[in-house]
C-alpha positions in Angstrom: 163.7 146.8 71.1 166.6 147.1 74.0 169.0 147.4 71.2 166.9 150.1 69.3 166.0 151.8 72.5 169.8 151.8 73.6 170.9 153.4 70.6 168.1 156.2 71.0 169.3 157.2 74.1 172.7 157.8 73.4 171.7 160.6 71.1 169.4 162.0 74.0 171.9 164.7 75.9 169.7 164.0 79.3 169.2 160.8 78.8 172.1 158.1 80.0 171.8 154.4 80.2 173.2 153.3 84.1 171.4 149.8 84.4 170.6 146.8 82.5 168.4 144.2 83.5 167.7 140.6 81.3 167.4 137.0 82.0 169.0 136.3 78.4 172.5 134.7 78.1 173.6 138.2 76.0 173.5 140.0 79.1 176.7 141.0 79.6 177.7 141.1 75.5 174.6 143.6 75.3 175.4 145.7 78.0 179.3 146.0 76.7 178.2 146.5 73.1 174.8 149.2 73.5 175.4 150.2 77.2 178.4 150.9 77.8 179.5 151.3 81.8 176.2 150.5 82.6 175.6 147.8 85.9 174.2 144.4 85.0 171.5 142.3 86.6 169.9 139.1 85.8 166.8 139.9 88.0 164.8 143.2 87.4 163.6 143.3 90.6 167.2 143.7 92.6 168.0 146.1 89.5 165.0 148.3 90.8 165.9 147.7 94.1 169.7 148.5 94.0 170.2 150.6 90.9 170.4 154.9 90.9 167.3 155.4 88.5 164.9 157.9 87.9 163.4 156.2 84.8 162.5 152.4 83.7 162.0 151.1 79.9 159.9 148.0 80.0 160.9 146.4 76.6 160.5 142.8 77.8 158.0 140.4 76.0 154.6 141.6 76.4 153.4 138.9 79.8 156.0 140.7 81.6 155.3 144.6 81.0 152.2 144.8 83.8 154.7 143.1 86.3 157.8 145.2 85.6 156.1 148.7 85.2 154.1 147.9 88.0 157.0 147.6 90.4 158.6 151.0 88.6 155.9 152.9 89.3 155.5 151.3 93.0 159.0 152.9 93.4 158.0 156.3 92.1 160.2 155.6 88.8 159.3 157.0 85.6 157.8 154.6 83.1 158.1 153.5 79.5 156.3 151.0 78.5 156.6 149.3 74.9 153.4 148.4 73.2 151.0 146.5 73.7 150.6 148.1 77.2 149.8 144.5 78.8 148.8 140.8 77.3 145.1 141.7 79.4 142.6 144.2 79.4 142.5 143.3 83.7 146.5 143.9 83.9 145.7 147.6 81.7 142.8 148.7 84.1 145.3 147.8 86.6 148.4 149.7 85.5 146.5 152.7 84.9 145.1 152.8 88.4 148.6 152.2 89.5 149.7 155.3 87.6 147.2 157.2 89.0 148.1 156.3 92.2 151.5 156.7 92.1 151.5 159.8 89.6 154.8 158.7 87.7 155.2 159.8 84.3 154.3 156.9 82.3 154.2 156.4 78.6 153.1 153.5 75.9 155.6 152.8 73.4 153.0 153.4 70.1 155.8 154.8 68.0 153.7 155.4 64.9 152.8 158.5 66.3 156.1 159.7 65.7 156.6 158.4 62.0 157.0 162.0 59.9 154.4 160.3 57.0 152.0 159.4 60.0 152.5 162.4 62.2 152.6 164.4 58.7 149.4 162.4 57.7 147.6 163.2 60.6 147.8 167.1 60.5 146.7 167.2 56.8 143.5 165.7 57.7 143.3 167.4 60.9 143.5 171.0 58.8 140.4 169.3 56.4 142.6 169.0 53.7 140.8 165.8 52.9 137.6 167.2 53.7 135.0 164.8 55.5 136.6 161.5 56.3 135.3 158.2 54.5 137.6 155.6 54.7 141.5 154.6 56.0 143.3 151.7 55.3 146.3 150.1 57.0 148.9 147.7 56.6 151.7 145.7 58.1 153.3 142.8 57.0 155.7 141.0 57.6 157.1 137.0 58.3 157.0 135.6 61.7 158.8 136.8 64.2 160.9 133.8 64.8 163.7 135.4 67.4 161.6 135.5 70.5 163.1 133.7 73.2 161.5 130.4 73.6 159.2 131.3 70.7 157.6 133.2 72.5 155.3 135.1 69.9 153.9 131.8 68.7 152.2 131.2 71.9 148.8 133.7 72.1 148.7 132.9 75.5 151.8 135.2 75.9 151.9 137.5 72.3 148.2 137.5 71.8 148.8 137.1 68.0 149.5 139.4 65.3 146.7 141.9 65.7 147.6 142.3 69.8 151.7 142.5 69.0 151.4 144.4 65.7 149.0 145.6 64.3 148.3 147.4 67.3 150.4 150.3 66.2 147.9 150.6 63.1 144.8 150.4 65.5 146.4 152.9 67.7 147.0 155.3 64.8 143.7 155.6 63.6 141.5 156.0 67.0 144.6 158.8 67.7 143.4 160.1 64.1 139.5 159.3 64.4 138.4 159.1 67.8 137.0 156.2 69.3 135.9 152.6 67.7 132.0 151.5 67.8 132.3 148.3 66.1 135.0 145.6 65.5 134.9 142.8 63.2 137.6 140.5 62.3 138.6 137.5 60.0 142.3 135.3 60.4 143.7 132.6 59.2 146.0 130.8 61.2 148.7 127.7 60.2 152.2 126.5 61.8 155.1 125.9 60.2 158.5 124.5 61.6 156.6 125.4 65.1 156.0 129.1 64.5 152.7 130.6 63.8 151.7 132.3 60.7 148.7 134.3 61.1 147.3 136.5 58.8 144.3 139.3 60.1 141.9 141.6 58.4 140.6 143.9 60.5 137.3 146.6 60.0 136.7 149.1 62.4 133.8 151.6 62.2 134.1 154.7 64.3 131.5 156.6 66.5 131.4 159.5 64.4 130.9 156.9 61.1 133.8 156.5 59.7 135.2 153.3 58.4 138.5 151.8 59.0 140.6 149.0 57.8 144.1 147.4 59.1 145.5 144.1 57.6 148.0 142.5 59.9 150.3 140.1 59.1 152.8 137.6 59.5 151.8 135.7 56.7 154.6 136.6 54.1 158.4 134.5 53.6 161.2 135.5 55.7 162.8 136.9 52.4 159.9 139.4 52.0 160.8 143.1 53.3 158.9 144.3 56.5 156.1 146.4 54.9 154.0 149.3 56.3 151.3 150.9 53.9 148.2 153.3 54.5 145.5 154.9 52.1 143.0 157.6 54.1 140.2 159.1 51.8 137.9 161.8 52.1 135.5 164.0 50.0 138.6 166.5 48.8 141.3 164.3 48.5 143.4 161.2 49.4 147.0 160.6 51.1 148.9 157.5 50.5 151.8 156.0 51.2 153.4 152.7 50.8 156.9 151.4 52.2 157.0 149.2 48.8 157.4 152.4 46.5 160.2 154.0 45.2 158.2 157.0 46.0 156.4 156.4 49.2 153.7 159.0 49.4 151.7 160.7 47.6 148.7 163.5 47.8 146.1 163.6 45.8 144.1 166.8 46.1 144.5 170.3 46.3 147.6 171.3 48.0 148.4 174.9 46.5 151.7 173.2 45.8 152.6 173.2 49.1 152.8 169.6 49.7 156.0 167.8 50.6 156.3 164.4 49.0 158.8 163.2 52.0 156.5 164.3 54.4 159.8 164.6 56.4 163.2 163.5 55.8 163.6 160.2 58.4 167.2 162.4 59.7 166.0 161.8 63.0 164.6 158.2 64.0 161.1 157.9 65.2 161.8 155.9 68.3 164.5 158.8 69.2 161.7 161.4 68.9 159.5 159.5 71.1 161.9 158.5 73.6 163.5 162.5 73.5 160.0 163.4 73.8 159.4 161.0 77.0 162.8 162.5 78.5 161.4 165.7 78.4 158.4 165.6 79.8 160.3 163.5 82.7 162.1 166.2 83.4 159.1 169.5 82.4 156.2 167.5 84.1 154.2 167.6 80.5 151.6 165.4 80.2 153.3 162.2 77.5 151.6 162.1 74.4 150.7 158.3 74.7 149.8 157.9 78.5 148.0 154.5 80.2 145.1 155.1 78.8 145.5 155.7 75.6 147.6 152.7 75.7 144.9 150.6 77.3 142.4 151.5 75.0 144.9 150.1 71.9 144.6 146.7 74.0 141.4 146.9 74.3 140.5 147.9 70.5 143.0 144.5 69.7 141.4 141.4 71.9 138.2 143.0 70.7 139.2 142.1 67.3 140.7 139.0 68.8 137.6 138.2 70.2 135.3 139.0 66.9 137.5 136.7 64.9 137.3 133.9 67.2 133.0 134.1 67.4 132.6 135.2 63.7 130.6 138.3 64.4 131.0 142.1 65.1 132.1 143.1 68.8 132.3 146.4 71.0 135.3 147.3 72.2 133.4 148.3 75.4 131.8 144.8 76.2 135.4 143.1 76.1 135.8 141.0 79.2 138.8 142.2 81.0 
């Protein structure tokens, strides 16, 4: 994500990378390579402490993003945090009070939200072009992520699994796109092989307002397979799909006046560019972000709640999760 989020910002015009903190062995090769003229530090706290900044991107692995946007905010930095927010529901509540107190700008890293087929996807069903919701179904898939730094994803106490590290994003999209989540039950399987985890999670949601949700997560699949995204939201006037694996990836079905764009948006720009342009701005405007600490702690929360249900075999409200 450093790499991705270093290339973003070099087509941002008020955006300009000065400091680079990592306890990796690429330090200085990264730096040279994606951040060019930037200063180096092995330590994020003297980077913090010794750096000119006026914004932080937290895109460490996920046990370290309460401690290092914690001590941004504490310094009146700006704060971008990648998803998920924090590993605990206790480190969210805490970050968001932290915010509060601090009144940085502070946004979650749920990118989704700036995918042209989901941001296009969302406003077609928020003008009722599929009528009355019934159901929506998500997917990602994809093989392990086996580049973590001390395989680092394969241990829940750090990753939380693949529902907490990725299919967040999906359960993020749909509460954005529904509202909030009533009920939450899960089923996983879970094996190892050559010391990573494979892990494989169907997750159903049912909203407040009644509809019904589903997101399949996983990193089940061979490390030939493509990374694959895929969603299919129905209601009582027509249906949107769209599927990564397709030569033509989306596709309306309803009445659309012809009207409808198949491309829902040609990908000129990339979507973490929009969101991290977007993030600049509101840095600099004093506009409320469009993912802020609490829409990012309710994503955790939503995720160990399906965590949670898996592990006890039975449904589970988001809102008795212990933090």
């Amino acid at each position: 994500m450093a790499t991705t989020h270093a290339g973003s910002y070099t087509e941002i015009e008020d955006a300009e990378v000065v400091a680079v903190a990592s306890t990796g062995d690429n330090l200085e090769s990264f730096a040279t390579e994606h951040a060019p003229g930037a200063d180096t530090y092995d330590d994020a706290e003297t980077m913090l402490a010794e750096a000119d900044l006026s914004m932080v991107d937290v895109c460490t692995p996920t046990p370290t993003h309460h401690e290092f946007a914690t001590a941004a905010a504490e310094r009146d930095l700006a704060v971008f945090c990648e998803k998920p927010m924090t590993r605990t529901l206790s480190e969210a509540d805490d970050l968001v009070e932290t915010v509060a107190e601090t009144g940085v700008p502070c946004m979650v890293g749920h990118v989704l939200r700036f995918f042209p087929a989901y941001r296009t996807a969302k406003e077609r069903i928020d003008a009722g072009e599929l009528g009355e919701l019934g159901t929506l179904r998500a997917e990602r898939l994809s093989s392990p992520p086996k580049y973590g730094v001390d395989n680092w994803f394969s241990d829940t106490d750090q990753s939380g699994g693949v529902v907490l590290d990725m299919g967040i994003h999906d359960l993020d999209y749909l509460r954005w796109v529904v509202g909030e989540v009533d009920r939450v039950f899960a089923r996983r399987s879970v094996w190892d092989e050559d010391g990573h985890r494979y892990e494989h999670a169907g997750v159903d949601l049912r909203f407040e307002d009644g509809t019904a949700g589903y997101v399949e997560a996983s990193w089940g699949y061979p490390d030939e397979m493509d990374f694959t995204t895929a969603f299919e939201f129905s209601g009582a006037d027509g249906s949107l799909e769209y599927d990564t694996r397709d030569e033509r990836p989306v596709d309306f079905t309803g009445d659309t006046g012809g009207e409808m764009d198949p491309a829902a948006g040609a990908f000129r720009v990339s979507p973490y560019t929009r969101e991290l342009r977007h993030f600049v701005d509101c840095v600099e405007t004093g506009e409320e972000p469009a993912v802020g600490p609490e829409e990012g702690r309710e994503a955790v929360r939503i995720a160990l709640a399906a965590n949670e249900s898996a592990e006890r075999g039975e449904p589970v409200d988001p809102s008795e999760v212990d933090a």
